[in-house]
N, C-alpha and C positions, 0 to 999 in steps of 0.2 A: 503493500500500500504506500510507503514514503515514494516510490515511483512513481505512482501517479500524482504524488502533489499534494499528498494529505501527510497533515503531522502525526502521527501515529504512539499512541504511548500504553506501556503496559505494567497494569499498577501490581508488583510483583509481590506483595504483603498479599495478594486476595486470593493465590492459589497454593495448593499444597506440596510441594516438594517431598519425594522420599529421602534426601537427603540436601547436606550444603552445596555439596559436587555441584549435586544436579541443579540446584538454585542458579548458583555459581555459571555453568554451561549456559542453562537457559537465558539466562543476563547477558553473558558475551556472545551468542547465537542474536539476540534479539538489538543489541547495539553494531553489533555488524551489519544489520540490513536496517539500519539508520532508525530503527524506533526506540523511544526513548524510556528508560525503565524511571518509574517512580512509585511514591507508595499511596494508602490509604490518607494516610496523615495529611500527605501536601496535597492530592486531592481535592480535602473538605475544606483544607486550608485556602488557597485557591476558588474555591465555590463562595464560601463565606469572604472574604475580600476584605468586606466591613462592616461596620456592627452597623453603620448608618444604615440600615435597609428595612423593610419589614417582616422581612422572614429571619432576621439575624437569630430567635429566639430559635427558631425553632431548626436554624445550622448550627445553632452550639449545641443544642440536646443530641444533636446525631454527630458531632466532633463529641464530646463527652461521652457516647456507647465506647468510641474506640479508643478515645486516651483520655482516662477517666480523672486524670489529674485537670484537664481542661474544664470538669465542671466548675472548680473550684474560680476560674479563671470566667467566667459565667457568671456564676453567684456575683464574685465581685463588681461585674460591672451592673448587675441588675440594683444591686444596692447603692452605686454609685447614682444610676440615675433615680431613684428612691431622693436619696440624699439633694442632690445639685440642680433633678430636676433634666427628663429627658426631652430630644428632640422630636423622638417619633411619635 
């Protein structure tokens, strides 16, 4: 597919590997034909951009299934705009 002109990426935390080898192969197979390996993480990272949006709540509750220390990082800005007063 990078052939034809599309950017092509493959988020390599979403599949199962029987081993690191094979991780490892599949990673340098998949950057040799120019697509580009990334994970879950920068993904939702990526999606969510900014909290300025209207959906922001509801890309942190699904950033926070998969790295649960991000809830905490949630909470706080919910109470921030509690406190200071939001825009949305």
């Amino acid at each position: 597919m990078p052939s034809a002109g599309y950017n092509v990426y493959t988020v390599i935390d979403a599949s199962g590997d029987p081993s690191e080898m094979a991780s490892r192969t599949s990673v340098a197979r998949f950057a040799q034909a120019g697509v580009v390996p990334t994970t879950t993480n920068a993904i939702l990272s990526e999606l969510h951009r900014t909290w300025n949006r209207p959906e922001a709540a509801e890309l942190a509750a699904l950033y926070g299934l998969v790295a649960p220390n991000y809830a905490a990082v949630a909470e706080s800005y919910r109470k921030a705009e509690e406190v200071f007063g939001g825009t949305n």
